[in-house]
Every structure is written in structure tokens, then in C-alpha cells.
N, CA and C of each residue as an Amber inpcrd file, in Angstrom:
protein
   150
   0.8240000  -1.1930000   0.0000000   0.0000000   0.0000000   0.0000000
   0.8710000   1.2620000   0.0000000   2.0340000   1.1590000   0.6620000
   3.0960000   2.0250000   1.0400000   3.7210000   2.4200000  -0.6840000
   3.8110000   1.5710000  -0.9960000   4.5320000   1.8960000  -3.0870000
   3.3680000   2.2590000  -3.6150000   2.1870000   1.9920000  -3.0200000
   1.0300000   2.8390000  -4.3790000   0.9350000   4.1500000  -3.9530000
   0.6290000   4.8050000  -2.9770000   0.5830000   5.8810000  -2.5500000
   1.9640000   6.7860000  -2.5480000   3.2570000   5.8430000  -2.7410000
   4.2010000   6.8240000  -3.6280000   4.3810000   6.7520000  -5.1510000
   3.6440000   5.8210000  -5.7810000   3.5270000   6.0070000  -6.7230000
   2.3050000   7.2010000  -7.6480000   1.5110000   7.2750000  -6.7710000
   0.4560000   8.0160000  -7.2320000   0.9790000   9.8700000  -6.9950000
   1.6990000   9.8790000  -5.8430000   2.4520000  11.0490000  -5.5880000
   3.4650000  11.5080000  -6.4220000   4.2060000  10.5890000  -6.8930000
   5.4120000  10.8490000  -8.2380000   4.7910000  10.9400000  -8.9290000
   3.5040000  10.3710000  -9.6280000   2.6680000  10.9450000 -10.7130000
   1.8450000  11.9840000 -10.5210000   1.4580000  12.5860000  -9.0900000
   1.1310000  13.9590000  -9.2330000   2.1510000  14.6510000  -9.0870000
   3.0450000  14.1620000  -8.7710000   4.3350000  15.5400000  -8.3200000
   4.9860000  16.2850000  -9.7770000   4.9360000  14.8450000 -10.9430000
   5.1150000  14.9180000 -12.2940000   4.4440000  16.1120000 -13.0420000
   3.1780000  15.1540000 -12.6790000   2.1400000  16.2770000 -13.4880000
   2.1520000  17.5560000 -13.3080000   2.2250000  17.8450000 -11.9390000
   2.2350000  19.3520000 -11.3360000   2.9040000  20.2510000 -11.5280000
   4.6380000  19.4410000 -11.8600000   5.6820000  19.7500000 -13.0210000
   5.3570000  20.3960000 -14.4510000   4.9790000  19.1540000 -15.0520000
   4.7200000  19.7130000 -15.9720000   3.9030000  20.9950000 -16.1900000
   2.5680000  21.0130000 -15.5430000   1.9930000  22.0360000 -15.5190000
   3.0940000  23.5840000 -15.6050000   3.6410000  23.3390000 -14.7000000
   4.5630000  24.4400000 -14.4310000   5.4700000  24.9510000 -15.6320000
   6.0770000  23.9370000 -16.1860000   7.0160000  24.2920000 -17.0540000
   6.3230000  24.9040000 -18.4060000   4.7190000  24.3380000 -18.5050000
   4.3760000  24.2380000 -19.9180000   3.3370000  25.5920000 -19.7240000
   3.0800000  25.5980000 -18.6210000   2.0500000  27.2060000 -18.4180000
   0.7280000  26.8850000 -18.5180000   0.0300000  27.8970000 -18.6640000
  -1.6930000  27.4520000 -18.0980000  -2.7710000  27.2730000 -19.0600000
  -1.8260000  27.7480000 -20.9340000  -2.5170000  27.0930000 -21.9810000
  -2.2960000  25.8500000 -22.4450000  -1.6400000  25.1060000 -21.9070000
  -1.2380000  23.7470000 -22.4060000  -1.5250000  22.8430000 -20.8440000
  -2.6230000  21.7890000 -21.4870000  -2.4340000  20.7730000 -20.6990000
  -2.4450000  20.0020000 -21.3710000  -2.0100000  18.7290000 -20.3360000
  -0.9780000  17.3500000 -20.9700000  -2.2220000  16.7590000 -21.9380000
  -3.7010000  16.1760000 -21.6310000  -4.1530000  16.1350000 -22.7160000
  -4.1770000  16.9650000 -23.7450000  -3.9500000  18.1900000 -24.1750000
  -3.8020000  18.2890000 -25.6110000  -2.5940000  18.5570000 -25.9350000
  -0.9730000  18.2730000 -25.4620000  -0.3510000  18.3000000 -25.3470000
  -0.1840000  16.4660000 -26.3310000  -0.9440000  15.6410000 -25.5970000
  -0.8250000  13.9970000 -25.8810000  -1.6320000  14.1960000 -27.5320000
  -2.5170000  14.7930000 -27.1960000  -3.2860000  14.7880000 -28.8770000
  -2.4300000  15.6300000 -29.3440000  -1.7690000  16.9190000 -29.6480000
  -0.7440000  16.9440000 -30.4480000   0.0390000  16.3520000 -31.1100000
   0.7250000  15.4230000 -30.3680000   1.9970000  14.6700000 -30.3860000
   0.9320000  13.4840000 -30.8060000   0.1440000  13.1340000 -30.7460000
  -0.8340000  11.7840000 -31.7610000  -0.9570000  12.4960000 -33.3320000
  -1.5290000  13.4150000 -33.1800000  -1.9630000  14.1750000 -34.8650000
  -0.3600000  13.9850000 -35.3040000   0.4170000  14.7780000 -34.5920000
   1.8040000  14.9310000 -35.4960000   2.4390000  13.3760000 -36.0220000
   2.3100000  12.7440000 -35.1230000   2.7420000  11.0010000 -35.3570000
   1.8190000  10.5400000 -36.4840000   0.7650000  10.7420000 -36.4750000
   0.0470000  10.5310000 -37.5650000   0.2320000  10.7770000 -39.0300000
   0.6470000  12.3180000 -38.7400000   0.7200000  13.1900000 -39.7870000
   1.9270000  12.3600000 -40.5280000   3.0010000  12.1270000 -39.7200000
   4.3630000  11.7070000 -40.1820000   4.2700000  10.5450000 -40.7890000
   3.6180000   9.9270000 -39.8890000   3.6630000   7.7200000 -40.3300000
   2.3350000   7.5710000 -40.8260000   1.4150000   8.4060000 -41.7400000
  -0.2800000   7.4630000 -41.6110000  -0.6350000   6.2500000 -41.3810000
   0.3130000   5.4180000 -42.3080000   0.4010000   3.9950000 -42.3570000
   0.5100000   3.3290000 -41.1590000   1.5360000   3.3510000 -40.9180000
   2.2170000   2.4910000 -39.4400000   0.7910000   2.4400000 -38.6320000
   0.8190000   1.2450000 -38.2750000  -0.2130000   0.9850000 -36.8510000
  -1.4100000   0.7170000 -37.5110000  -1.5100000   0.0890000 -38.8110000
  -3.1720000   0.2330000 -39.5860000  -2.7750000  -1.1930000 -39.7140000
  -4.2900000  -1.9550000 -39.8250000  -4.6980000  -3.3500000 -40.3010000
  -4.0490000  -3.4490000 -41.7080000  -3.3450000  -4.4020000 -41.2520000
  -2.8150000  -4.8910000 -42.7430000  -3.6160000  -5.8250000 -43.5390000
């Protein structure tokens, strides 16, 4: 119980980070959909039913 509750703390301590560095128009979800469209944009193919 002792490792989940520091694990959940390094992932808010992370996040809270980030927040900080990236400022108060960017959050990590559209930050993650960015970085999906752009991967997209680059590879269309990759990752499709063959």
C-alpha cells in the first residue's frame, strides 16, 4: 500500500511539473493529442490493419 501511494504522488508531483514548465494554456491532454496528430501526420500507415 506504502509503493502505491508513492507512486500516485510521483505521478502527481510529475504532473504538477509539468503544468509548471508548460504554463496554463497547455495541458498534458492536448499536449498527448498533439503529439498523436503529429505522429500521424508523419507515419499514416504504421499501426493500420494490414
Amino acid at each position: 500500500m506504502k509503493q502505491f501511494i508513492v507512486l500516485m504522488a510521483t505521478i502527481a508531483l510529475g504532473l504538477f511539473l509539468y503544468a509548471c514548465i508548460a504554463g496554463p494554456e497547455n495541458s498534458v491532454t492536448e499536449s498527448l493529442s498533439r503529439l498523436w496528430q503529429h505522429d500521424l501526420a508523419q507515419h499514416p500507415y504504421r499501426g493500420g490493419a494490414a
